[in-house]
DODRENMI-161559 format. One record per atom (N, C-alpha, C): chain; x, y, z; residue number from 1. Coordinates in steps of 0.2 Angstrom, whole numbers. Example, Ala and Ser with C-alpha at 12.3 -4.5 7.8 and 13.67 -1.06 7.14 Angstrom:
   unit      c1      c2      c3   pos
      A      66     -28      39     1
      A      62     -22      39     1
      A      66     -16      39     1
      A      64     -11      35     2
      A      68      -5      36     2
      A      64       0      39     2
REM end
This chain:
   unit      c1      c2      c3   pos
      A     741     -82     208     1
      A     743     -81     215     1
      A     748     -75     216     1
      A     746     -71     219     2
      A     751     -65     221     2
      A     757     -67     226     2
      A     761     -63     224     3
      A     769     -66     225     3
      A     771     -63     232     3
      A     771     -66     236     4
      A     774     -64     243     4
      A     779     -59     241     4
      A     777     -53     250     5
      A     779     -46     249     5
      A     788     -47     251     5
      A     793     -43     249     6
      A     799     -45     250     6
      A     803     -41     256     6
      A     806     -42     257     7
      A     811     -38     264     7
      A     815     -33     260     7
      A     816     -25     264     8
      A     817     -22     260     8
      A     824     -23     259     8
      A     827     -25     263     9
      A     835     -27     265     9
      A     836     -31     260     9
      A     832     -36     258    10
      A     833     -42     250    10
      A     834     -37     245    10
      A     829     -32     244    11
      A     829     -30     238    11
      A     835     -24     237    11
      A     837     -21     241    12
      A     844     -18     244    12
      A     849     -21     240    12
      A     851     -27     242    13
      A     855     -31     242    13
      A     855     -32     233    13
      A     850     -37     230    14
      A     849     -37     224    14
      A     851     -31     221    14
      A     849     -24     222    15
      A     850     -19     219    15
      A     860     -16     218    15
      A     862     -18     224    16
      A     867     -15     225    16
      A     873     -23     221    16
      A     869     -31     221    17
      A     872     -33     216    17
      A     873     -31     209    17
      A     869     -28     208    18
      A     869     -27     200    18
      A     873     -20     199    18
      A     871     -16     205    19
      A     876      -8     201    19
      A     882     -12     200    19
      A     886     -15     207    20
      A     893     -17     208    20
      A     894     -23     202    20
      A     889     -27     199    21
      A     894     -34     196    21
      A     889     -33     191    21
      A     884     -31     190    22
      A     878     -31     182    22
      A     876     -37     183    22
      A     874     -42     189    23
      A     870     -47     190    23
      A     863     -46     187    23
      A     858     -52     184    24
      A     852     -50     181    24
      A     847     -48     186    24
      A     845     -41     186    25
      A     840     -41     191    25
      A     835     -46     190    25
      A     831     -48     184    26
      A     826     -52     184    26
      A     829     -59     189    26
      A     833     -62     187    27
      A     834     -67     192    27
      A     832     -68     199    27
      A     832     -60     200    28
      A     831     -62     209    28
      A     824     -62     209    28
      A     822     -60     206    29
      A     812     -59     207    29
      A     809     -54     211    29
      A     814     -50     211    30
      A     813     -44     215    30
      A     809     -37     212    30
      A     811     -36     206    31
      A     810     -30     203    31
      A     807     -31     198    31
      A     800     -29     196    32
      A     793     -29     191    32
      A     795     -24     189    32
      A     792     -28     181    33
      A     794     -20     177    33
      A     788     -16     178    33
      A     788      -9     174    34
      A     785      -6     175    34
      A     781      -1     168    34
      A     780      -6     161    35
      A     777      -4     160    35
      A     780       0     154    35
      A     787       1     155    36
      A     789       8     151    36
      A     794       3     149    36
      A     800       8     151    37
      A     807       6     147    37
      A     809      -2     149    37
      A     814      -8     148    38
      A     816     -13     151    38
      A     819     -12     156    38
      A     817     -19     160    39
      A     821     -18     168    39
      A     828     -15     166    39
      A     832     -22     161    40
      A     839     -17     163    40
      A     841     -12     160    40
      A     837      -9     154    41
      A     839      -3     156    41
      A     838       3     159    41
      A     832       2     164    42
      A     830       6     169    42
      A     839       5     174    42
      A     838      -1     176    43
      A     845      -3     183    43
      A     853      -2     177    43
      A     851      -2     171    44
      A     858      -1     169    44
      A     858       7     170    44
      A     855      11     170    45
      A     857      21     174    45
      A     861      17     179    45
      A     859      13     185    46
      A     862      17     190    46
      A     870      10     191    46
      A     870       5     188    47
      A     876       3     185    47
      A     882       7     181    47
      A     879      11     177    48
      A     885      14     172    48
      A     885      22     176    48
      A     880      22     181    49
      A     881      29     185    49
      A     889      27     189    49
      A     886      23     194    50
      A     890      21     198    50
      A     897      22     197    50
      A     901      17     190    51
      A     905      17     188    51
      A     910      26     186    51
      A     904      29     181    52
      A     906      37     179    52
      A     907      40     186    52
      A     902      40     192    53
      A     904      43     195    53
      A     914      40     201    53
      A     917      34     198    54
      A     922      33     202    54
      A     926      36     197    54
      A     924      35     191    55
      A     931      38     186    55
      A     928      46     186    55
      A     925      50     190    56
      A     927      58     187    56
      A     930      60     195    56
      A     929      52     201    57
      A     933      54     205    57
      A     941      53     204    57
      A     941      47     202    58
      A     951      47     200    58
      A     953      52     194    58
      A     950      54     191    59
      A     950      62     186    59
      A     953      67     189    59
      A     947      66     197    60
      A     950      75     199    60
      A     955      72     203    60
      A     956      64     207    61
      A     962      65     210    61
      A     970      64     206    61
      A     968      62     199    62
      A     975      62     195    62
      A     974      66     190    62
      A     974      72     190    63
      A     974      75     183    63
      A     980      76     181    63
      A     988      74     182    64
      A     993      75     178    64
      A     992      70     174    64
      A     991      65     178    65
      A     991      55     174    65
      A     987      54     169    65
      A     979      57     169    66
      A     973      60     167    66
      A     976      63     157    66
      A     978      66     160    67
      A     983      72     153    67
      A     989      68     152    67
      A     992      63     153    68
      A     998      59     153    68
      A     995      54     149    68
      A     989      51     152    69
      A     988      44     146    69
      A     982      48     141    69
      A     978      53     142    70
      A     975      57     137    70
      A     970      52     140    70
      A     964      56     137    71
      A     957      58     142    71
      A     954      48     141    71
      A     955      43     134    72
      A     951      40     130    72
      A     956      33     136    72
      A     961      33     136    73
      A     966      28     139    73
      A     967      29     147    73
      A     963      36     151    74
      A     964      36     155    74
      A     957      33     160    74
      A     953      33     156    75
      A     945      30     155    75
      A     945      23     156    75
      A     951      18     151    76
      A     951      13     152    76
      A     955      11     156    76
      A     959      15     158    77
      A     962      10     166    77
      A     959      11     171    77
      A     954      17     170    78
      A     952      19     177    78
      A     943      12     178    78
      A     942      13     171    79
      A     939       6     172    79
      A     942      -3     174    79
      A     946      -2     170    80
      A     949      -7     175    80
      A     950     -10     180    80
      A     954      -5     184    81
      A     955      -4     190    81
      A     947      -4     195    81
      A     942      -1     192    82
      A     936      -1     194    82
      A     934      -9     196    82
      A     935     -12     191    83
      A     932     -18     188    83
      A     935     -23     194    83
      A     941     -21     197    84
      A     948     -27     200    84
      A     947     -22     208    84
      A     943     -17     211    85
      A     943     -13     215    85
      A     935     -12     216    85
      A     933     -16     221    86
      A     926     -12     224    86
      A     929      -8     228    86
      A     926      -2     231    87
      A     928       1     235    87
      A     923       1     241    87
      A     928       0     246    88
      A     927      -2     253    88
      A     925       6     259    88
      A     926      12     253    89
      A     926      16     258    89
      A     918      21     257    89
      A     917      25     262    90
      A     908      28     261    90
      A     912      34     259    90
      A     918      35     260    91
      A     920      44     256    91
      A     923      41     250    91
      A     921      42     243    92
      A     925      41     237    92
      A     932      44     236    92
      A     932      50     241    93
      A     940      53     241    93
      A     947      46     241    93
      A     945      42     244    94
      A     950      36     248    94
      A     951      29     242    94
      A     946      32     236    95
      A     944      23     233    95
      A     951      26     229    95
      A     955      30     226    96
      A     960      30     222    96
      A     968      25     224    96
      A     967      25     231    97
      A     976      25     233    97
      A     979      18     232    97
      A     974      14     227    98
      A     978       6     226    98
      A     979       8     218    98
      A     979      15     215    99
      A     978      14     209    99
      A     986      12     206    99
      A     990      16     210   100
      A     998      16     206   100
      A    1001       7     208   100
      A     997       5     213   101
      A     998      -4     212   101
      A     998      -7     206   101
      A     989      -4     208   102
      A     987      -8     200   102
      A     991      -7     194   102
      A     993       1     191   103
      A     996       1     187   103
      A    1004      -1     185   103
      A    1006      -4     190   104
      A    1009      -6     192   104
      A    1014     -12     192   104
      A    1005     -17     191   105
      A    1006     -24     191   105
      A    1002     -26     185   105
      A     998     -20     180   106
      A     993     -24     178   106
      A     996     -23     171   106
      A     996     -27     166   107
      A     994     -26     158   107
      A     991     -20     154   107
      A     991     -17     151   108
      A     997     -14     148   108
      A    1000     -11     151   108
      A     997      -6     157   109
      A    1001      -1     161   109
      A    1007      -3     163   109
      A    1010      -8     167   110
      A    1016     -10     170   110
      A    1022     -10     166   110
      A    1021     -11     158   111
      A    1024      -9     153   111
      A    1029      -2     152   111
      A    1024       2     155   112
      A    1026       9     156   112
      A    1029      11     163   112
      A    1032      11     166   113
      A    1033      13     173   113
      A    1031      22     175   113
      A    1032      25     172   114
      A    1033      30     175   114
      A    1026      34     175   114
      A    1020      29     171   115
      A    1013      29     174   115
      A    1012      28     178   115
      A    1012      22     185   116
      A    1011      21     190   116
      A    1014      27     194   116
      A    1022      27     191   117
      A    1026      34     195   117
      A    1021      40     197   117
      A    1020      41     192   118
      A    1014      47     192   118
      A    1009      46     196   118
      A    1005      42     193   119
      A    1001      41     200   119
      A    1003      42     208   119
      A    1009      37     209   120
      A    1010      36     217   120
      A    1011      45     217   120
      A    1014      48     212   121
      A    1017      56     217   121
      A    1012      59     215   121
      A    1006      60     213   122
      A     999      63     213   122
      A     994      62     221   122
      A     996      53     221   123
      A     992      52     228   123
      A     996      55     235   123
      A    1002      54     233   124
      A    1006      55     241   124
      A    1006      65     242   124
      A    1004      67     235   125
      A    1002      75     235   125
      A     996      77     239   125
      A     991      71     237   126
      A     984      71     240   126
      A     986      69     248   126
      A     990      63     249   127
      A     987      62     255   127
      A     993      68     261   127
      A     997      69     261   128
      A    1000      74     262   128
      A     997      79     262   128
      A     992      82     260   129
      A     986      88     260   129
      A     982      87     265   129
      A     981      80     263   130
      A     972      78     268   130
      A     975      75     277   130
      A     981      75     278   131
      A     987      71     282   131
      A     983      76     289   131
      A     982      73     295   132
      A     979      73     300   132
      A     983      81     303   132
      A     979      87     306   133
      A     983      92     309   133
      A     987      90     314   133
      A     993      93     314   134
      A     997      94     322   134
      A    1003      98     323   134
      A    1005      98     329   135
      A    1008     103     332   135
      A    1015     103     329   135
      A    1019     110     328   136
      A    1024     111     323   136
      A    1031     111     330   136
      A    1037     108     328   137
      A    1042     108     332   137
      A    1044     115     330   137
      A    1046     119     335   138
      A    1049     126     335   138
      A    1058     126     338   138
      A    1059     133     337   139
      A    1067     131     338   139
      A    1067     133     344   139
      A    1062     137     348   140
      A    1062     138     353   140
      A    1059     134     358   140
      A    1054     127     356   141
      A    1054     122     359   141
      A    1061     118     359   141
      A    1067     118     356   142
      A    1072     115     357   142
      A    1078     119     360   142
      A    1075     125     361   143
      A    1081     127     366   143
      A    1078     126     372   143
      A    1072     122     376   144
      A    1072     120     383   144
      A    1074     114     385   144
      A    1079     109     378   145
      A    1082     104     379   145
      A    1091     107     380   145
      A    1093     105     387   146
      A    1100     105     386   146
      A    1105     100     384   146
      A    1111     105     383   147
      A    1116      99     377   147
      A    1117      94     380   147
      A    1117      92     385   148
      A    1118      87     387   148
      A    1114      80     386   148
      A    1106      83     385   149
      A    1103      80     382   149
      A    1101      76     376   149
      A    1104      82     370   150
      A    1103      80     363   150
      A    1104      75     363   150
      A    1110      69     365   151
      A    1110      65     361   151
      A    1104      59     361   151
      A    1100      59     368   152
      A    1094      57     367   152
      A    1088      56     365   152
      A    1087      64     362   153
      A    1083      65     358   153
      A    1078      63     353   153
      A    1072      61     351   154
      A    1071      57     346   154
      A    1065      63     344   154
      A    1062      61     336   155
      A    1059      66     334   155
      A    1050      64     330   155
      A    1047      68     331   156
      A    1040      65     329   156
      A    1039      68     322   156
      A    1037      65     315   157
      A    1038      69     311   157
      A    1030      72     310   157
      A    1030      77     306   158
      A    1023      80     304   158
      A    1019      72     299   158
      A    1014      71     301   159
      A    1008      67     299   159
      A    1009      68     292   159
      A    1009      72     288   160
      A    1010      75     280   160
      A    1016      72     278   160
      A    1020      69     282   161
      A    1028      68     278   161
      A    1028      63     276   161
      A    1031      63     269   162
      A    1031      57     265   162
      A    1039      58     260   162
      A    1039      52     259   163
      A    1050      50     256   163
      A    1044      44     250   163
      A    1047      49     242   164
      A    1048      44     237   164
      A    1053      42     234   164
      A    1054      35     234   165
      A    1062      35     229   165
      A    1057      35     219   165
      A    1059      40     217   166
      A    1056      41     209   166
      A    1063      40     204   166
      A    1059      37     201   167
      A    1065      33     192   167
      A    1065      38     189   167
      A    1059      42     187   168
      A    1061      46     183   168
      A    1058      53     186   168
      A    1056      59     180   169
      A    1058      65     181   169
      A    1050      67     184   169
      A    1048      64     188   170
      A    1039      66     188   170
      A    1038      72     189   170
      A    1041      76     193   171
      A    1039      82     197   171
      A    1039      87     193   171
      A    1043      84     189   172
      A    1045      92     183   172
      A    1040      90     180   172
      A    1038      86     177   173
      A    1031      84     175   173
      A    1024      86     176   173
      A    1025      86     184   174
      A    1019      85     186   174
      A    1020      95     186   174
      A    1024      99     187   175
      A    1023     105     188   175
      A    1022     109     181   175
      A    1024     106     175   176
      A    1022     106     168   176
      A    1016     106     168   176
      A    1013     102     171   177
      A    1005      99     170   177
      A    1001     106     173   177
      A    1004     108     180   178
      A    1002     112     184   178
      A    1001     118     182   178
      A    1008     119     180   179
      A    1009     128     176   179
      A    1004     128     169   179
      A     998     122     167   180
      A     996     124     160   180
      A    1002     122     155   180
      A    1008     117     157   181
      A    1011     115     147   181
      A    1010     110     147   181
      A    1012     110     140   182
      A    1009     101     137   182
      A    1015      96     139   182
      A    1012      90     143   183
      A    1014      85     145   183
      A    1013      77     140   183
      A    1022      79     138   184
      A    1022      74     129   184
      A    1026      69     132   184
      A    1028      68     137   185
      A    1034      62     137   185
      A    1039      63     146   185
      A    1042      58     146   186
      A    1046      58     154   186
      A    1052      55     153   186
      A    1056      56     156   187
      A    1062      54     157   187
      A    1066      51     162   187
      A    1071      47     161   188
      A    1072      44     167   188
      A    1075      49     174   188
      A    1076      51     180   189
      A    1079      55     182   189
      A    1089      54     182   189
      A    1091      59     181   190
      A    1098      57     184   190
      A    1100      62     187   190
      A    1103      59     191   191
      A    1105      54     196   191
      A    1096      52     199   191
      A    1096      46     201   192
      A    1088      43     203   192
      A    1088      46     210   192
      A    1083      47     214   193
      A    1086      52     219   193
      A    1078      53     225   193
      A    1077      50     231   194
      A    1071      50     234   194
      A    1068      58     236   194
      A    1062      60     235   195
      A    1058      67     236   195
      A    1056      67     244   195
      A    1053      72     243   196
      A    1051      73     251   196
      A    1045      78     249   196
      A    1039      74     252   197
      A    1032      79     251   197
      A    1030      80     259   197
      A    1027      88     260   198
      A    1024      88     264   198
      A    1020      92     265   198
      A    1014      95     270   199
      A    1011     100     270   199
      A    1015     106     277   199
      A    1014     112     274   200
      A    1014     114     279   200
      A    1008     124     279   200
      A    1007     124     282   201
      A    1001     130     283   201
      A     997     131     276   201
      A     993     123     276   202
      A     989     122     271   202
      A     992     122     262   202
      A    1000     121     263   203
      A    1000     120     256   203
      A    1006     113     254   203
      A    1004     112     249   204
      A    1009     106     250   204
      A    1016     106     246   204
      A    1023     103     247   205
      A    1028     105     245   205
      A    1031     100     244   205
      A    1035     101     239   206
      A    1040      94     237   206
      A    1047      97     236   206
      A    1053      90     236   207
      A    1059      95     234   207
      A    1063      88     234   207
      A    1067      87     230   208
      A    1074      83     231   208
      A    1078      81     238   208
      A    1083      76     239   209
      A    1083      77     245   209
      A    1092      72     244   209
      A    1096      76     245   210
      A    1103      74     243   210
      A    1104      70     249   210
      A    1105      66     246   211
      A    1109      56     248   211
      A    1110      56     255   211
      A    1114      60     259   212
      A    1118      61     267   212
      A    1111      64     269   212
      A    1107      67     267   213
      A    1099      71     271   213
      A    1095      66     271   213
      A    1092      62     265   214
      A    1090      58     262   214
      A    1090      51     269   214
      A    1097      51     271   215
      A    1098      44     274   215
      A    1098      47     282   215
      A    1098      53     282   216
      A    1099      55     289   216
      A    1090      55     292   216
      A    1085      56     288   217
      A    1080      59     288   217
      A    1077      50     289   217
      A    1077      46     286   218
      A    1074      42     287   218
      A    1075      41     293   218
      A    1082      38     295   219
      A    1083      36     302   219
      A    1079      40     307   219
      A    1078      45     305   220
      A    1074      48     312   220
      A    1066      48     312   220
      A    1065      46     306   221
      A    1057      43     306   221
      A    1057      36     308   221
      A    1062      30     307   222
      A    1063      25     310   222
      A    1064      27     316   222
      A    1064      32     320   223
      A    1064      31     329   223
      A    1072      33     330   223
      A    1075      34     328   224
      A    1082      36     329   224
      A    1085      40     333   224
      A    1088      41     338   225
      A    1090      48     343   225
      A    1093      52     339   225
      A    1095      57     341   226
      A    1100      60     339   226
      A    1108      57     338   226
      A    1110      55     341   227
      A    1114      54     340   227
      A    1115      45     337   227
      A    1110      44     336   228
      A    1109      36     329   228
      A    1109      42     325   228
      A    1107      47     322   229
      A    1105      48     317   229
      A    1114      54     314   229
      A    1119      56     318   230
      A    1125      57     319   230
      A    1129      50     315   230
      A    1127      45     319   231
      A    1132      39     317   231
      A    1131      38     310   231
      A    1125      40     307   232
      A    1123      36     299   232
      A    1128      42     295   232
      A    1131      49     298   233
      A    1131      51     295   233
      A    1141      51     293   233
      A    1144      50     287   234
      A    1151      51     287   234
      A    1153      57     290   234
      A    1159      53     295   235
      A    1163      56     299   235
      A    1168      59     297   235
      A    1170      59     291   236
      A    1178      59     290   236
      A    1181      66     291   236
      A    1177      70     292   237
      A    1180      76     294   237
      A    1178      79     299   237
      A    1174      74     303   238
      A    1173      75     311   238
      A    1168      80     309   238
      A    1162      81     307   239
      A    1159      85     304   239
      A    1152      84     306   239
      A    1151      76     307   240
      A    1145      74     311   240
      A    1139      75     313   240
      A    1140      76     318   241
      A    1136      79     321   241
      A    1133      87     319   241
      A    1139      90     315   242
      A    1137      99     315   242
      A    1131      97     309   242
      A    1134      91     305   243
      A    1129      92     299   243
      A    1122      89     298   243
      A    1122      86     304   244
      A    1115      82     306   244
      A    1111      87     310   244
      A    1114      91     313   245
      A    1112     100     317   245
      A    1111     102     310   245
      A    1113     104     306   246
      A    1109     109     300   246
      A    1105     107     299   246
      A    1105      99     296   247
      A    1096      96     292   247
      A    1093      97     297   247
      A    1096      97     305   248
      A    1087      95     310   248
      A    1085     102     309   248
      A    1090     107     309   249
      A    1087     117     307   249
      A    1083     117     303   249
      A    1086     113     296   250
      A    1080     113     290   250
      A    1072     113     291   250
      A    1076     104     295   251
      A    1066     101     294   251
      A    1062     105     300   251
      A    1068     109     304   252
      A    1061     112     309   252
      A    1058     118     305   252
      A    1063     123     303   253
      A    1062     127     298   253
      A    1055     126     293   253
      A    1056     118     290   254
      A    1049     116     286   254
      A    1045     114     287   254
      A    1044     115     293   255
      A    1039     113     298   255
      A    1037     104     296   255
      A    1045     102     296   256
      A    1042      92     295   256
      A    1042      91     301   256
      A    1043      92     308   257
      A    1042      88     313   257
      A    1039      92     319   257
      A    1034      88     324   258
      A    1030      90     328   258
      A    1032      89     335   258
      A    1036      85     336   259
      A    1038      88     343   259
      A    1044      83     342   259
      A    1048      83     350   260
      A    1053      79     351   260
      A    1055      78     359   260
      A    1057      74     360   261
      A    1059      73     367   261
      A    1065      67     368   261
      A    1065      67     377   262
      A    1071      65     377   262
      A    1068      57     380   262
      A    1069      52     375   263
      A    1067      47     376   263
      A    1074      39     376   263
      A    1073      33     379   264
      A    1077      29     379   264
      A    1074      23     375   264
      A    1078      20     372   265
      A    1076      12     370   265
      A    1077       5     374   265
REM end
C-alpha cells in the first residue's frame, strides 16, 4: 500500500523540529531514506549547521569575551546558551542580547562576574552602533530658547545612549583586545563607576562618567527639566545651575541628545 502524499507545511515543520531539538526524523514518517548515507546523518548536516552557524554569530558579536574565555570554553557557552535560547529573530544579528543574562545566571559562568560584564559592554557597543538615526541638538538650536525658558526645558536623548554601572575594569580590556594585546585577567574597578556609550557620526564611544554628571544625566533621560536636573545637583556653593549648564555643553558638544523643548508635567 502506498503511503499517502504529505503536506508540504507537515514536512516543514518535522524538519525544522529536528534542526532546533534533534527530534527523530524517522518518527514522523515523513522523510524516506534514500538509498546512501542514514537519514540522521543526512538531517544531522543541517542540525549541527544550524547550531555552528549561531556560534560564529556570537563570535563576531563578542570577540573580547571570545579571547576572554579562549576559543574551546567560549564554544561551550555559546552552546549552551544555544540549547536555553531558540531564537525568535529572522536577522541572526539580534539572537545575541540575552547572552550576558544567561552568563549571568547560569553555572559555571555566574561564578565569574566579569564574564557576563564583558559581554553586556560588547553588546551595548553593538547596539549603540546599530541604535536608530536621528537629529543632533545643536548649540545654536538652543540659543532659540530664551532664559526665561530654560527652566522648562526637557531633553531627548540620541537613540545610541546607553549608562552602565561596571564592577570591574572591562573597557580597558576590551581596548587591550582592540589594540591586538593579550587579554590574561580583569580587575575590579576602583572606584566602581557607571560608563556612557554612544554613537556619534558613525563611530561608537565610551568614557567614564563622574558621580554629579553620572546622576545629572540620568535625570534628564528620566524626563527631568532643567531645572529637576539643577536640583539633583549639590548646591552648596550656589554653583548649581552653572554646573548642570556645562554638562548639558558637553552632551551637546557629543552629540548625546536630539532635541529639546519646552514642555510641562
Amino acid at each position: 500500500m502506498s503511503r499517502a502524499p504529505r503536506k508540504l507545511s507537515e514536512v516543514q515543520r518535522a524538519f525544522q523540529r529536528y534542526v532546533l531539538d534533534g527530534s527523530a526524523p524517522e518518527a514522523s514518517g515523513l522523510f524516506a531514506p534514500n538509498g546512501g548515507a542514514p537519514l540522521t546523518t543526512r538531517m544531522g548536516i543541517y542540525h549541527d549547521a544550524y547550531r555552528l552557524r549561531l556560534i560564529e554569530a556570537l563570535r563576531s558579536d563578542y570577540p573580547a569575551l571570545h579571547h576572554l574565555l579562549g576559543a574551546a570554553d567560549f564554544e561551550a557557552a555559546a552552546r549552551a546558551y544555544i540549547d536555553c535560547h531558540r531564537s525568535p529573530y529572522h536577522n541572526v544579528r539580534w539572537y545575541g542580547g540575552e547572552l550576558a543574562d544567561f552568563l549571568n545566571t547560569t553555572i559555571p559562568w555566574r561564578k565569574q562576574p566579569w564574564i557576563a560584564e564583558m559581554a553586556r559592554f560588547e553588546w551595548s557597543m553593538l547596539a549603540a552602533f546599530d541604535a536608530a538615526e536621528a537629529e543632533v541638538l545643536t548649540t545654536e538650536a538652543m540659543g532659540r530658547f530664551a532664559p526665561a525658558e530654560w527652566p522648562a526645558l526637557r531633553f531627548r536623548a540620541h537613540p545610541s545612549v546607553r549608562l552602565l554601572a561596571l564592577a570591574f575594569d572591562t573597557p580597558a580590556l576590551w581596548k587591550t583586545h582592540k589594540a591586538g594585546g593579550e587579554v590574561c585577567g580583569i580587575e575590579p574597578a576602583a572606584p566602581r563607576c557607571d560608563w556612557l556609550i554612544w554613537r556619534r557620526q558613525r563611530e561608537t564611544y565610551f568614557r567614564s562618567l563622574p558621580r554629579e554628571e553620572n546622576k545629572a544625566l540620568r535625570f534628564l533621560l528620566d524626563g527631568q527639566s532643567f531645572a529637576g536636573i539643577c536640583e539633583q545637583i549639590d548646591d552648596a556653593d550656589g554653583n548649581a545651575a552653572l554646573r548642570a549648564a556645562s554638562f548639558l555643553k558637553t552632551w551637546i558638544s557629543e552629540e548625546l541628545l536630539s532635541a529639546a523643548a519646552v514642555t510641562s508635567v
